[in-house]
C-alpha positions as CSV (number, residue, x, y, z in Angstrom):
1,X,0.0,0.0,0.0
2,X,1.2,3.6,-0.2
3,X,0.4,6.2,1.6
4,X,-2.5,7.6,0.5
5,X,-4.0,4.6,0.6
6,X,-3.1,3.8,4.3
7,X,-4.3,7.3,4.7
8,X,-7.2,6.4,3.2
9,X,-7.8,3.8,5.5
10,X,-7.0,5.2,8.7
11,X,-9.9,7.5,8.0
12,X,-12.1,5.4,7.3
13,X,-11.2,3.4,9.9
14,X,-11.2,6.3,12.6
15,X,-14.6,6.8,11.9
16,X,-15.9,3.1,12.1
17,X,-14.6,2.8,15.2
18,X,-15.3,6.3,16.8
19,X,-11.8,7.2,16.7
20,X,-10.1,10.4,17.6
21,X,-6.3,10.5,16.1
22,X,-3.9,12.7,18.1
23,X,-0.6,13.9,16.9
24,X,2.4,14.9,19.5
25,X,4.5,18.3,18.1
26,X,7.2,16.0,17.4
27,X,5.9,13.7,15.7
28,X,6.7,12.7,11.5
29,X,5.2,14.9,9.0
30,X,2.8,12.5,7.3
31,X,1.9,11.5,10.9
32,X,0.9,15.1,12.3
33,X,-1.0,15.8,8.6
34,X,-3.4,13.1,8.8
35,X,-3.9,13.9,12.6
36,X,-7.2,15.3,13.8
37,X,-5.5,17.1,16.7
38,X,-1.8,18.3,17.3
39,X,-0.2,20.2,19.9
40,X,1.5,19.4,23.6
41,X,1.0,16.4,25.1
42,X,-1.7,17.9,27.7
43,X,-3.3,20.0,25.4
44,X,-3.7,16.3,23.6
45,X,-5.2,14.7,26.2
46,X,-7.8,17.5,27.4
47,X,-9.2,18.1,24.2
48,X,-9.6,14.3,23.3
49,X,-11.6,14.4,26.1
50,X,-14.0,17.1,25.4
51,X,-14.7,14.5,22.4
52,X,-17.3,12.2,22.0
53,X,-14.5,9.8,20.7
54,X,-14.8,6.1,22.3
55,X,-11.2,5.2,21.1
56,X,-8.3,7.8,21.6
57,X,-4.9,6.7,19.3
58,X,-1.7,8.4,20.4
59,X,0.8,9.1,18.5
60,X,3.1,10.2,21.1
61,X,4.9,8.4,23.7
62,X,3.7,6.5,26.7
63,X,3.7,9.1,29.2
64,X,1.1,11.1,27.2
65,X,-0.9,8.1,26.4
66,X,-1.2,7.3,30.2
67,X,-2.4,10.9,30.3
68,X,-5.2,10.3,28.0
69,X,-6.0,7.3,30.1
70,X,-5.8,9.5,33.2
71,X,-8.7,12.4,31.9
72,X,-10.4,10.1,29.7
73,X,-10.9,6.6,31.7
74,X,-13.9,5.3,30.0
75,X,-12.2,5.8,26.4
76,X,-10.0,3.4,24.7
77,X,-6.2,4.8,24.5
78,X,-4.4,3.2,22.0
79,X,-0.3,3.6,21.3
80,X,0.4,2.4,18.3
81,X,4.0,1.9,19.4
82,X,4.1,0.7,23.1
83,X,7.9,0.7,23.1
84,X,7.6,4.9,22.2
85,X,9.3,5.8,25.8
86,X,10.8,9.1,27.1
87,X,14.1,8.8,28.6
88,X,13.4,11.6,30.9
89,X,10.4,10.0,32.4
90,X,12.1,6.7,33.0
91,X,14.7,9.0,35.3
92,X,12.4,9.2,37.9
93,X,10.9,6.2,39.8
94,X,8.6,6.2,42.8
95,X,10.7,4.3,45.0
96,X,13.5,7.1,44.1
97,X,11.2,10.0,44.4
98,X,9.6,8.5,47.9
99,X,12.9,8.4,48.9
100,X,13.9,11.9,48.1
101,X,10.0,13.2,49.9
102,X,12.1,11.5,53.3
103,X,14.6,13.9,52.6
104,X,12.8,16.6,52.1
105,X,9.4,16.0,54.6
106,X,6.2,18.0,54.2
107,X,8.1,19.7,50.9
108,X,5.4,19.8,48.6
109,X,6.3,17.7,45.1
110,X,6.0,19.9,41.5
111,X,6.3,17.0,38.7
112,X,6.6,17.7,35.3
113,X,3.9,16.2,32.9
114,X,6.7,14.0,31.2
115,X,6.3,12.0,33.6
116,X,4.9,7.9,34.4
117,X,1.5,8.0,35.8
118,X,2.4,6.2,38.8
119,X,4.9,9.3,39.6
120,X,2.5,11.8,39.1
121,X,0.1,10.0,41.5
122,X,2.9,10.0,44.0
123,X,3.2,14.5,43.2
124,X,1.2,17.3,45.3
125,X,0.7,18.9,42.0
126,X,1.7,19.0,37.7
127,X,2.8,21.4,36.0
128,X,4.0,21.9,32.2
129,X,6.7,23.5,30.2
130,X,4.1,26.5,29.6
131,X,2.3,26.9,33.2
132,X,5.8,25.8,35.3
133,X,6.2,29.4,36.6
134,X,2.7,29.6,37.6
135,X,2.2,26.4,39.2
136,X,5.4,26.9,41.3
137,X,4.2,30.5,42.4
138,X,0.6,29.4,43.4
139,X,2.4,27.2,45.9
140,X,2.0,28.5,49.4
141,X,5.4,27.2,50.6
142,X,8.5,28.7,49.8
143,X,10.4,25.4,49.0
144,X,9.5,22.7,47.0
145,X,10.7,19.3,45.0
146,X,10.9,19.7,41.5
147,X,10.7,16.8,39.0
148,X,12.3,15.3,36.9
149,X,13.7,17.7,34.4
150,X,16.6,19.9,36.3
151,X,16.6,22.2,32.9
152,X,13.1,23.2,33.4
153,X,13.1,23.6,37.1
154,X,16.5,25.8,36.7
155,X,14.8,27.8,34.4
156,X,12.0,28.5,36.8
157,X,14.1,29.0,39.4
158,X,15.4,32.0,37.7
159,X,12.2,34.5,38.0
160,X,10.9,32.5,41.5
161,X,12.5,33.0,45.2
162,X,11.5,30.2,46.5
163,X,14.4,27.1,47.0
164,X,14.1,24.2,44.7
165,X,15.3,20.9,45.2
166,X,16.0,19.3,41.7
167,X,15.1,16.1,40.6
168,X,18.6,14.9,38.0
169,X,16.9,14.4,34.9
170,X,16.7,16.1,31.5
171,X,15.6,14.8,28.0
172,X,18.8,13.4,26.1
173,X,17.7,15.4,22.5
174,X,17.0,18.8,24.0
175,X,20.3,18.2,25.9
176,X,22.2,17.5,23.1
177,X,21.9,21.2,22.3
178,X,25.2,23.2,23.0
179,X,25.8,27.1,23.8
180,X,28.7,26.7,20.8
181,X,26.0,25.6,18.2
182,X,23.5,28.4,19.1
183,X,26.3,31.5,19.2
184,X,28.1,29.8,15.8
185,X,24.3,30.4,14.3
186,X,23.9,33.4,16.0
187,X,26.9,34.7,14.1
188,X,26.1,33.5,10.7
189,X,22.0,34.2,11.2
190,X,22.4,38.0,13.0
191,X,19.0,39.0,11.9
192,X,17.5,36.0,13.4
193,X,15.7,35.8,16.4
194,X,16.9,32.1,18.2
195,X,13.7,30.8,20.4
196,X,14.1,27.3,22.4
197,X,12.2,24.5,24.8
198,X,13.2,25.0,28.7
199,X,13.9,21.4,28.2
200,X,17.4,23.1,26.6
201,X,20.6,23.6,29.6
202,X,20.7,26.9,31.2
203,X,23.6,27.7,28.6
204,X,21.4,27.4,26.0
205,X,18.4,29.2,27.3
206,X,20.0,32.2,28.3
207,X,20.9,32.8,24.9
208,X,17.6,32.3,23.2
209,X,15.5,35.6,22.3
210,X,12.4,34.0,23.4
211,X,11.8,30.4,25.3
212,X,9.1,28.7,25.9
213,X,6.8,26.1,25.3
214,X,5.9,24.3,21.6
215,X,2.5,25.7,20.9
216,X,4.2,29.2,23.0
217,X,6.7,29.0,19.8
218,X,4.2,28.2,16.9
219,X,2.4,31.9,18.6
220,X,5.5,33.6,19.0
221,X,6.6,32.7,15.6
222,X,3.1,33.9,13.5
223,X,3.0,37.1,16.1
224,X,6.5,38.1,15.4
225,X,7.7,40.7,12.4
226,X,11.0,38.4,12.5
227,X,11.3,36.7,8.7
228,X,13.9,34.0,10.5
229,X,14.0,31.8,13.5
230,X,16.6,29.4,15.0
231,X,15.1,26.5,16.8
232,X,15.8,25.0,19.7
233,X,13.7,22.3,20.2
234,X,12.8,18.9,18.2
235,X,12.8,19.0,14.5
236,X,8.9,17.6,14.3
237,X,8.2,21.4,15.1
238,X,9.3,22.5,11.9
239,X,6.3,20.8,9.9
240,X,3.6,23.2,11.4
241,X,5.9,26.2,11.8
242,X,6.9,26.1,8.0
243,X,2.9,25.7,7.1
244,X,1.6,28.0,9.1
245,X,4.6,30.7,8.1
246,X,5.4,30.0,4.4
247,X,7.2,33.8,4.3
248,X,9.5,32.9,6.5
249,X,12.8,30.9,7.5
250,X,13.2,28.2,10.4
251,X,16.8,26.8,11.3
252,X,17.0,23.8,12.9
253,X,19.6,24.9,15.9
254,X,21.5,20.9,15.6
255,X,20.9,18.4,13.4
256,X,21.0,15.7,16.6
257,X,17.5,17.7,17.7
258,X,15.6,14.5,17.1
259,X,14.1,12.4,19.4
260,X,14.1,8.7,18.1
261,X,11.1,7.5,20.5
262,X,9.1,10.7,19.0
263,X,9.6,9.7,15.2
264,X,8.9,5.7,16.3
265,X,4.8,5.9,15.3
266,X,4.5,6.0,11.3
267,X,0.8,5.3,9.4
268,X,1.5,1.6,9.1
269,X,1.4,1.7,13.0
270,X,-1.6,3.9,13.5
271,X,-3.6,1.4,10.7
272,X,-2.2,-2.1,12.5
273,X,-3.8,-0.3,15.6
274,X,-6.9,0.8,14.4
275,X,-7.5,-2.7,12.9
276,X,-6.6,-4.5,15.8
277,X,-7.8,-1.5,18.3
278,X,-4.4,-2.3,20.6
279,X,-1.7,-2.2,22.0
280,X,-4.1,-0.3,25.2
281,X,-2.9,1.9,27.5
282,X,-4.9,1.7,30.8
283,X,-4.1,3.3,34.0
284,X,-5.6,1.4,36.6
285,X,-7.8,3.5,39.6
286,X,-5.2,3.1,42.4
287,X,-2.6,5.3,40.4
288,X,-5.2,6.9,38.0
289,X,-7.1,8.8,40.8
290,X,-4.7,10.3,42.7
291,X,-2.0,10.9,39.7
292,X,-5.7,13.0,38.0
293,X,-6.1,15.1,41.6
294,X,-2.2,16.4,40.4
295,X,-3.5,17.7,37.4
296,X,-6.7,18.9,38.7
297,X,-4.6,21.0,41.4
298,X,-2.6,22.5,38.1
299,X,-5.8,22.9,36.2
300,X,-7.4,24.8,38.7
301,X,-4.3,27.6,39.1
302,X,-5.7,30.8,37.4
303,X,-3.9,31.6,33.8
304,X,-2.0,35.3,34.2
C-alpha cells in the first residue's frame, strides 16, 4: 500500500470505530498531517476528552498516552508503538522520588507532565513546560521538590524565590543542544531571532530571544515581524511552523535535535492499531485517581 492509501484507510477506519487521532508536536510529517488534533501532550489529552471519541490513538509516547487514560478513563487509548518511551520519564521512579520526599518531609512535590503516571500520583501537583512558573508560584510554601527535568526547574528558578530541590533528569535530544551551536548560528544568522524548549541547559536558554513552550513557539513565531528563526527544540516542530509561516525561514539549531522514540509511530502503525484496536494503554484506579487530583490541582491555578 502507499500512503495515501493507508491514509485512506486510517480515515475510514477512525470513523468506524469512533476514533479520535492525536498527533504529539514531534511527531513525523505524514503522521501530524493526517492527525485530527496536534499540539503538547496535555493540550492532547484534554481536548480528546472534550470529544465524544470512544477510542483515543496516540501518536506520542507513553507518558502522554497514560495521560489520556488518566482524563479520559472510559475511552480506549491506544499507542500504536508501546515501546515509544521518554528517557526523561524513566529517570524518575517512585521508589526514588519517595525516597527523596524523606529527605525533604512536608516539601510539597511539582512534577513535570513528562512524567509515568504512577509518579504523578505520588506528586502534590503538575505542571508543564508553559504553566511551570505559575504552578510553582501558586504554591503556598517557599520550598518545593521539582521533578524530573533539572533544565526546566532551573529555568524556573530563575524569575521565582522560593528554594528548589532538583530532581537529575533532562531529555537526552534537548540536551544534546550546546551554547557553541547556538552563538556559531547566532553569528552567521544575525537578523534571526533564536527561540528554544526549557527542556534546553541553562547555557542554552539564556541565549535564546524567546523560550518557551511548543505551541508558545508556533504563537510567538506567527506574532512576530521576525522573517527568521533558529530552533531550539525537536525538528517535528518544523512541519507546522513552516505551514503555518510560508514567508519565513526556520533553522534547525542541531541536526542531533531528534528524538528517536518521537519519530517511532508511522501510518503503518496507527492502521495495525486501528485494525486491531491495541496495543491499550490503561491506567488502573489506584494510580489513576490520585495521579488526575495532580493535574486537577494545576488545572485549577488561574492563567495570568
Amino acid at each position: 500500500m502507499d500512503n495515501q492509501d493507508i491514509k485512506s484507510e486510517i480515515r475510514e477506519l477512525l470513523k468506524k470505530r469512533n476514533a479520535v487521532l492525536l498527533a504529539h508536536n514531534y511527531m513525523r510529517d505524514e503522521v501530524q498531517e493526517i492527525a485530527d488534533i496536534t499540539g503538547d501532550s496535555l493540550a492532547l489529552s484534554i481536548e480528546a476528552a472534550k470529544t465524544s471519541a470512544e477510542v483515543i490513538v496516540f501518536c506520542g509516547v507513553h507518558f502522554m498516552a497514560e495521560s489520556a487514560s488518566i482524563l479520559s478513563p472510559g475511552k480506549k487509548v491506544l499507542l500504536p508503538r508501546l515501546d515509544a518511551g521518554c528517557p526523561m520519564a524513566d529517570m524518575i521512579t517512585v521508589e526514588s522520588l519517595l525516597e527523596m520526599k524523606k529527605r525533604f518531609p512536608g516539601v510539597p512535590v511539582v512534577t513535570y507532565v513528562n512524567s509515568s503516571a504512577a509518579v504523578k500520583a505520588h506528586t502534590d501537583i503538575c505542571c508543564t513546560s508553559a504553566n511551570a512558573g505559575r504552578v510553582v508560584n501558586s504554591l503556598a510554601e517557599d520550598e518545593l521538590i521539582f521533578t524530573p527535568d533539572r533544565n526546566l526547574g532551573r529555568f524556573v528558578a530563575k524569575t521565582s524565590n522560593k528554594k528548589f530541590h532538583f530532581w537529575d533528569g533532562f531529555c537526552p535530544t534537548h540536551e544534546r543542544l550546546r551554547s557553541e551551536d547556538v552563538i556559531r548560528l547566532k553569528a552567521e544568522y544575525p537578523d534571526a531571532l533564536f527561540i528554544c524548549h526549557p527542556e534546553c541547559n541553562p547555557a542554552v536558554s539564556d541565549l535564546a530571544d524567546h523560550a518557551c513552550s511548543t505551541s508558545g513557539m508556533y504563537d510567538y513565531c506567527r506574532k512576530s515581524p521576525a522573517k527568521r528563526f533558529i530552533i531550539g527544540t525537536e525538528a517535528g516542530i518544523l512541519y507546522r511552523l513552516k505551514k503555518e509561516n510560508p514567508d519565513k525561514e526556520f533553522i534547525l539549531a542541531s541536526p542531533g535535535l531528534i528524538c528517536p522514540n518521537m519519530k517511532l509511530i508511522s501510518l503503518e502503525d496507527i492502521l495495525a492499531s486501528l485494525r486491531t484496536l491495541a496495543p491499550e494503554v490503561r491506567v488502573e484506579e489506584d494510580i489513576r485517581i490520585p495521579a488526575k487530583t495532580a493535574l486537577d490541582r494545576m488545572l485549577a491555578v488561574p492563567r495570568d
